[in-house]
FITOR-416658 format. One record per residue (C-alpha): residue in three letters; chain; x, z, y. Coordinates in Angstrom, 3 decimals. Layout:
REM residues N
ALA|A|X|Z|Y
...
END
This chain:
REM residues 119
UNK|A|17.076|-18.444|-0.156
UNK|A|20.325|-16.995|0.979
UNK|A|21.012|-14.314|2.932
UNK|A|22.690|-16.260|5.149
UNK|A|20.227|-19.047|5.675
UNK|A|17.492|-16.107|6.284
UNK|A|20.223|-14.548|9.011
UNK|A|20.434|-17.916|10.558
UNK|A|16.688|-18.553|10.705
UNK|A|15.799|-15.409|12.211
UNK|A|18.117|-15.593|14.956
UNK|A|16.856|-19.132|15.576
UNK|A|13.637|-17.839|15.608
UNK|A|14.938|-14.765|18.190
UNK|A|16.643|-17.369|20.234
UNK|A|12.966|-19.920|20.485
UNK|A|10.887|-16.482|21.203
UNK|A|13.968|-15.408|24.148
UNK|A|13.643|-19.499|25.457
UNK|A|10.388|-18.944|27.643
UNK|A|11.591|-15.333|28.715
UNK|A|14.964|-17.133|29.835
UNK|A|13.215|-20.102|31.357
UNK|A|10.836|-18.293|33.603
UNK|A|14.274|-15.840|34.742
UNK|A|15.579|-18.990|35.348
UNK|A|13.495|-20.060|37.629
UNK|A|13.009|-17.434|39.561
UNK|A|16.623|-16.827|40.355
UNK|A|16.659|-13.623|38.326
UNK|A|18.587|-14.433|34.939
UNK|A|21.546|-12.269|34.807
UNK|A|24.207|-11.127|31.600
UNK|A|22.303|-8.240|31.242
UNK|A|19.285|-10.474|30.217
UNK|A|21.366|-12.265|27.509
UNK|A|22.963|-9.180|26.562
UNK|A|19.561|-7.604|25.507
UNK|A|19.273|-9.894|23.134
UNK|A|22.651|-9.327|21.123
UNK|A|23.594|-6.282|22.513
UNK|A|20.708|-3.563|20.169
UNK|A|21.692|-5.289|16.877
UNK|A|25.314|-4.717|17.339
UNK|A|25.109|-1.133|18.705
UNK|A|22.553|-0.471|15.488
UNK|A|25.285|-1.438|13.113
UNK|A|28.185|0.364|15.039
UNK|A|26.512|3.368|14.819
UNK|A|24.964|3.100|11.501
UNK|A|28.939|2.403|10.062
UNK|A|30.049|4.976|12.376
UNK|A|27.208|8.038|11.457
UNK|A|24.984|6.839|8.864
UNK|A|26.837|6.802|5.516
UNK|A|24.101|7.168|3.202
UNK|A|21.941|4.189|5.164
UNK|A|24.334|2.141|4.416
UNK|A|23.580|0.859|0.790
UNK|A|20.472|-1.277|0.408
UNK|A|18.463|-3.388|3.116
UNK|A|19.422|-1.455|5.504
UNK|A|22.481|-3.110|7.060
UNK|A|20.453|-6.468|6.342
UNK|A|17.024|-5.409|7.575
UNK|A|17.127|-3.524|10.501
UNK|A|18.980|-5.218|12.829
UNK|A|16.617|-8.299|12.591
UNK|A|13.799|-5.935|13.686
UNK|A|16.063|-4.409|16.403
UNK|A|16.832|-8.218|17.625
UNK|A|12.673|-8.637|17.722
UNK|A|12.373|-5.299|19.718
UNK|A|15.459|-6.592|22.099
UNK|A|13.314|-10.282|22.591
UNK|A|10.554|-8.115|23.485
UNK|A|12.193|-6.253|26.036
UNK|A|13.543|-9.560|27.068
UNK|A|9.846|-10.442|27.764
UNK|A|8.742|-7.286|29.055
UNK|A|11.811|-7.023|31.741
UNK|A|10.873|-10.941|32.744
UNK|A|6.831|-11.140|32.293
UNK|A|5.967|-7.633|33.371
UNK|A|8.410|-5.613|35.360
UNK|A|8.282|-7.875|37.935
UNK|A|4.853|-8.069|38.339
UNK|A|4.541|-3.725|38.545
UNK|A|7.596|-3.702|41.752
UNK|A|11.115|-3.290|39.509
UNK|A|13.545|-5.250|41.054
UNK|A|14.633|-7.704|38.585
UNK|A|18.524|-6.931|38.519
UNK|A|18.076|-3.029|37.984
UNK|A|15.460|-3.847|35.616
UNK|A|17.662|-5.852|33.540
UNK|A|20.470|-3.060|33.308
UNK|A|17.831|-0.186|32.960
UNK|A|16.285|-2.358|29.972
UNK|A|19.258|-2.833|28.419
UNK|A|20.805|0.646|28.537
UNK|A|17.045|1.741|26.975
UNK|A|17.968|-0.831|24.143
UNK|A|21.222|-0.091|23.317
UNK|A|20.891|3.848|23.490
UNK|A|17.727|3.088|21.127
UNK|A|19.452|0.963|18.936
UNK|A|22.156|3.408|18.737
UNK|A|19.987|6.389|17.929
UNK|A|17.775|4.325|14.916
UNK|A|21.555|3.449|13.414
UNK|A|22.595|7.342|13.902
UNK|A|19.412|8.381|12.146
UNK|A|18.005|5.745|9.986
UNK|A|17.009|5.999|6.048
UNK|A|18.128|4.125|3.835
UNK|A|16.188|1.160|2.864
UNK|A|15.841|0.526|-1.066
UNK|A|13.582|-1.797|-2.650
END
């Protein structure tokens, strides 16, 4: 397989696990940017700072690897801001930005200080 057919499945596969989470917001009136932002916003701040900070991380599966997982752990939030904060009194809208600014600080800080990822 290539690696761009394995980049275009897993985002597919991010993108069917974010569908319920995005349905249910839906529904409920409380789907904002924010909410669609967690889901592309962590990958994208985990290679920015990984150029950026994180020379040596930068050979291997690094670059490849970890932002998959840090798209996962975004979908998750996704689920946890939607399923769960609701349910313990978070209002849905500060939720969503307090999520995401978790995420992307996060995201940032496991680019800034990463290893490298050989075989």
């Amino acid at each position: 397989m290539s690696a761009g057919l394995i980049a275009l499945l897993l985002i597919g596969l991010s993108l069917l696990l974010s569908a319920p989470a995005f349905v249910v917001a839906r529904r409920s009136a409380s789907l904002f940017a924010t909410d669609f932002a967690l889901v592309a916003a962590p990958p994208f701040a985990f290679l920015l700072a990984l150029v950026a900070f994180n020379e040596p991380a930068q050979t291997g599966w690094a670059p490849i690897g970890y932002p998959f997982a840090v798209l996962l752990a975004g979908v998750l939030m996704l689920q946890a801001r939607v399923f769960i904060a609701p349910r313990l009194g978070f209002a849905p809208r500060s939720a969503s930005t307090f999520v995401l600014f978790i995420a992307v600080v996060a995201a940032s800080l496991f680019g800034a200080f990463t290893p490298p990822w050989y075989e």
